[in-house]
C-alpha positions in Angstrom: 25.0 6.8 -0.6 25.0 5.3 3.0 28.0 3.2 3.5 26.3 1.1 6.0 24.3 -0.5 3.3 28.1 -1.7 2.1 28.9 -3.1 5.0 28.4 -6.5 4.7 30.7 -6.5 1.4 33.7 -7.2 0.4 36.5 -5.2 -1.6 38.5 -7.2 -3.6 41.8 -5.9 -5.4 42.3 -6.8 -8.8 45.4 -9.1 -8.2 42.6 -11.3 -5.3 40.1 -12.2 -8.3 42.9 -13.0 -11.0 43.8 -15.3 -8.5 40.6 -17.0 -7.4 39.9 -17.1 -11.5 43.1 -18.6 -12.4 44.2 -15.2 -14.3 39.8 -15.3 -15.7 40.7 -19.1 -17.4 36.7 -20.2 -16.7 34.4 -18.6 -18.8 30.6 -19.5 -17.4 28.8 -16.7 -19.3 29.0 -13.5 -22.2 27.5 -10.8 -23.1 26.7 -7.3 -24.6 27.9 -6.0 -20.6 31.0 -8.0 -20.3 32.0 -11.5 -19.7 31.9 -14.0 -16.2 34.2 -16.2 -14.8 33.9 -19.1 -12.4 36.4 -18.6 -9.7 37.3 -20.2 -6.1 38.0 -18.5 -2.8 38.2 -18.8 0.8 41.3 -21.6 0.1 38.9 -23.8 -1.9 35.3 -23.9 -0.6 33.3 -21.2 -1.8 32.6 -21.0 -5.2 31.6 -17.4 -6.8 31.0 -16.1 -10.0 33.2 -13.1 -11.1 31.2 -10.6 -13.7 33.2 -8.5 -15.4 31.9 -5.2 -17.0 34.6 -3.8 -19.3 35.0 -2.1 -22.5 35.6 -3.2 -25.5 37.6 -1.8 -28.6 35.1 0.5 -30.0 35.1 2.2 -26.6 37.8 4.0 -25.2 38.3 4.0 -21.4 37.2 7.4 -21.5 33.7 6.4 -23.0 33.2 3.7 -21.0 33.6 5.5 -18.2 31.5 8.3 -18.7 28.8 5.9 -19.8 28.7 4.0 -16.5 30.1 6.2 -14.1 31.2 5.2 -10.3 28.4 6.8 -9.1 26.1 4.4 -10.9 27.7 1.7 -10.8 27.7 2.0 -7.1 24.0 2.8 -6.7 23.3 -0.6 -8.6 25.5 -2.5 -5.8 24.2 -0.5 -3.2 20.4 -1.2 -3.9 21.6 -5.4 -5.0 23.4 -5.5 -1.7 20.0 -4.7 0.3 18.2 -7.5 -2.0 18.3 -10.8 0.4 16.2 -13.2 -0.4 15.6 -16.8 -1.4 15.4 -16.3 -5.2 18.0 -13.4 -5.7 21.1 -14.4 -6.5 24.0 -13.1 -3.0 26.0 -10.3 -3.9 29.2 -10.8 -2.1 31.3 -7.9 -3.5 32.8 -5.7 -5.9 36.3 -4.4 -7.4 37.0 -0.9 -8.9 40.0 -0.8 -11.0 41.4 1.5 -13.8 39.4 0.0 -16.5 36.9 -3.0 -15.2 34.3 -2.7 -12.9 33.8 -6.2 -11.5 30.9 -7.9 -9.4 31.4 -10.8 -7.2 28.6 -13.2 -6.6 28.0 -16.9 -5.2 28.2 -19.0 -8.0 24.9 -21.0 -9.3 25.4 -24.1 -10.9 23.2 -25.0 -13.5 23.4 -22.2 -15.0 20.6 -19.5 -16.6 17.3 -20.9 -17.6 17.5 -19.6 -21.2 20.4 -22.0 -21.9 18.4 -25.2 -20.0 15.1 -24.5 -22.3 16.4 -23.5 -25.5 20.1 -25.1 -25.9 19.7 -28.3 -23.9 17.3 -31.3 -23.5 17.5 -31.6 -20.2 13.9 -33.0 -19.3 12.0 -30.2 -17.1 8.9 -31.7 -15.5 5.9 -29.3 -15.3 5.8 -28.9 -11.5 10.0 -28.3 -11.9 9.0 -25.2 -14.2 6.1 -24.0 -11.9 8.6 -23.7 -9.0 10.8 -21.6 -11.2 7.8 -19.5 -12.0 6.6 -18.8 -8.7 10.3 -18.2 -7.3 11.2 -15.9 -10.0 7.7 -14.0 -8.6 8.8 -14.4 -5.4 12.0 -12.2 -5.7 10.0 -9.6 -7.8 7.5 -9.3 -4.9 10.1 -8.6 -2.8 12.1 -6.3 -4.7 8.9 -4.3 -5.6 7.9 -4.1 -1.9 11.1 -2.1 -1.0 11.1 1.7 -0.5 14.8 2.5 -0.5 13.9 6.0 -0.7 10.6 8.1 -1.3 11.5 8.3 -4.9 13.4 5.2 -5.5 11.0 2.1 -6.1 13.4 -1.2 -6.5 12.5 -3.0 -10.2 14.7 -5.2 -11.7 13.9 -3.9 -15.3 15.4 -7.0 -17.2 13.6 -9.9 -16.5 14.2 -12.7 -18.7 15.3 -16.6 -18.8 19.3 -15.9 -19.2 18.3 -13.8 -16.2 17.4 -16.2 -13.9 19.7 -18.9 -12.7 18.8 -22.2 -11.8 20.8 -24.3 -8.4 21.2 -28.2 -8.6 17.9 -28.4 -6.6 16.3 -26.0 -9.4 15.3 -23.6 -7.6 15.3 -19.6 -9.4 18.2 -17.1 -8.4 17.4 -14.1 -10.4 20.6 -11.8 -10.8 21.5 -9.2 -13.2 20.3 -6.0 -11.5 20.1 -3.2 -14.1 23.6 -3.0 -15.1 23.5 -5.3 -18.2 20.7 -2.8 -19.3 22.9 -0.1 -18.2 25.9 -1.3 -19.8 24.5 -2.4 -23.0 23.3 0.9 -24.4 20.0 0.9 -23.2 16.2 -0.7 -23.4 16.2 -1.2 -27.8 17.9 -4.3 -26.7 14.9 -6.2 -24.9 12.5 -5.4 -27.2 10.8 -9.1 -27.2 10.5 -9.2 -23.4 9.7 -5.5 -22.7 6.8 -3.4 -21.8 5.3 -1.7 -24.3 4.4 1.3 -22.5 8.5 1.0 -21.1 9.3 1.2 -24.3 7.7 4.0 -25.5 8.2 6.2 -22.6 11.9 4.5 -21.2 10.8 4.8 -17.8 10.6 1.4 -16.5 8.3 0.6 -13.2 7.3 -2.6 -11.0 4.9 -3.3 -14.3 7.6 -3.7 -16.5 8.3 -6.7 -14.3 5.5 -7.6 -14.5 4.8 -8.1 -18.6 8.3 -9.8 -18.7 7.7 -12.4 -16.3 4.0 -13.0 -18.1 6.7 -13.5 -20.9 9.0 -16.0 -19.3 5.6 -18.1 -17.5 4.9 -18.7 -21.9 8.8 -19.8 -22.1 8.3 -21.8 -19.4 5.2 -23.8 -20.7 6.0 -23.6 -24.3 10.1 -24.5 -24.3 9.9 -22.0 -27.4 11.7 -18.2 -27.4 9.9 -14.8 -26.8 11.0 -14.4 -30.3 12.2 -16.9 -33.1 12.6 -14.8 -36.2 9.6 -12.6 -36.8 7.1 -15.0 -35.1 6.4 -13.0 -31.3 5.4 -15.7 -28.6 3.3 -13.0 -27.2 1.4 -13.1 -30.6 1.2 -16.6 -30.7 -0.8 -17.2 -27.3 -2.9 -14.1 -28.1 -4.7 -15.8 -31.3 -4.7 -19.8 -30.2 -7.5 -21.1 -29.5 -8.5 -25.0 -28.7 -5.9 -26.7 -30.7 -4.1 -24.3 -31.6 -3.1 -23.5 -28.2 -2.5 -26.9 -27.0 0.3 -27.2 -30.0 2.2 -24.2 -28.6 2.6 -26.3 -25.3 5.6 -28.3 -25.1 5.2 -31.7 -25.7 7.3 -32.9 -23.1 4.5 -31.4 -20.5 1.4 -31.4 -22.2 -1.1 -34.1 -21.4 -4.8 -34.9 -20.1 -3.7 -34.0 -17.0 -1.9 -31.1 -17.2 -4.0 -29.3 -19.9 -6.1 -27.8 -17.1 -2.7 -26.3 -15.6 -1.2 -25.0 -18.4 -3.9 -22.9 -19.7 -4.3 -21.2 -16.5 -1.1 -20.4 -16.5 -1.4 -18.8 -20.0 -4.2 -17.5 -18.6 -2.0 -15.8 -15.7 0.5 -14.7 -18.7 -2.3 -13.0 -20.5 -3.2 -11.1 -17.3 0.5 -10.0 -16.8 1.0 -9.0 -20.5 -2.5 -6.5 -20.3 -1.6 -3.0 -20.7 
């Protein structure tokens, strides 16, 4: 690995984070990789976001080690720390200690888009959610135009609303860089956003991308999850027609003047989700 790609990093210790956290007081997020705090550094000013990937009780330290070695772990910060744009959320640094691997990032306030759609009622006008849309594309383009290597094509490989984190000005931050897919025992998990063809043969490419943002453009216009229960959103759009498409459209944004809108960007969504 090429320690200049580092460079612009920081190292914390262990002791430096339990401090900006208040000893990890402020939990902001949870998952199958490990849990996030909101902490403070820099005497006050700059707020981060402290993501800590640890093991739990079914997994010795031993395990969780071997499963996510240094070596990977690395790689992921490596290529994350080469990511600068826009609508990517700033790496700022890391921490290896004897049983947590931690990332440190600048903290996003309004959290993931996943909790704003589906556990809120915030209103989210249509041109709000467009934006969203076209920054989440944005960062993808960018990722998928980067040749770290002549092997080594840059895909995020888990793109989904609680990946994709929202400022006050709502503008997309996507984050999450391969290690909650890492972490969490592989692909079987994202079975409702993923690729078909990813699925089937694990290797996951820009197209994976790809399907999963056609995926989040029908969350975004229809308020509703990829999957609630055995109903598929993808399934849904795929045989609605007239009114029957127009119900799957969130109320809150569907009107004579936005029809025309939404259905191209179903339209778009259908285009993404072809194999």
């Amino acid at each position: 690995m090429d320690d200049a790609t580092l460079q612009n990093l920081t190292i914390f210790m262990e002791d430096e984070l339990k401090r900006f956290t208040s000893n990890f007081s402020t939990c902001i997020g949870e998952g199958g990789f490990g849990i996030v705090y909101k902490g403070i550094c820099n005497d006050g000013y700059d707020l981060i976001a402290v993501k800590r990937y640890i093991h739990d009780d079914l997994r010795s330290r031993e395990e969780f080690m071997k499963e996510v070695s240094i070596h990977k772990f690395m790689k992921e910060v490596s290529i994350h720390s080469q990511i600068k744009h826009k609508n990517v959320v700033r790496l700022i640094g890391y921490c290896i200690s004897e049983s947590n691997l931690t990332l440190v990032t600048e903290y996003i306030s309004k959290g993931n888009l996943d909790d704003i759609l589906h556990n809120s009622d915030i209103l989210i006008p249509l041109d709000t959610r467009l934006g969203i849309a076209i920054g989440c594309a944005d960062a993808l383009t960018y990722m998928h135009s980067m040749h770290l290597s002549s092997d080594n094509l840059v895909c995020h490989g888990d793109i989904k609303p609680a990946n994709i984190l929202l400022d006050d000005n709502f503008t997309a931050k996507v984050s999450d860089f391969g290690l909650s897919r890492l972490l969490s025992g592989g692909i079987s998990q994202y079975i409702s956003k993923m690729d078909p063809v990813c699925l089937r043969t694990g290797h996951i490419t820009p197209r994976s991308d790809v399907y999963s943002f056609g995926i989040v453009l029908l969350e975004l216009v229809s308020r509703k999850r990829a999957k609630e229960g055995d109903v598929y959103l993808v399934g849904s759009f795929a045989s609605a027609k007239g009114k029957g498409l127009r119900e799957l459209f969130d109320s809150e944004i569907s009107n004579k003047y936005n029809i025309e809108i939404l259905q191209q960007a179903v339209k778009l969504a259908k285009e993404c989700l072809s194999l």
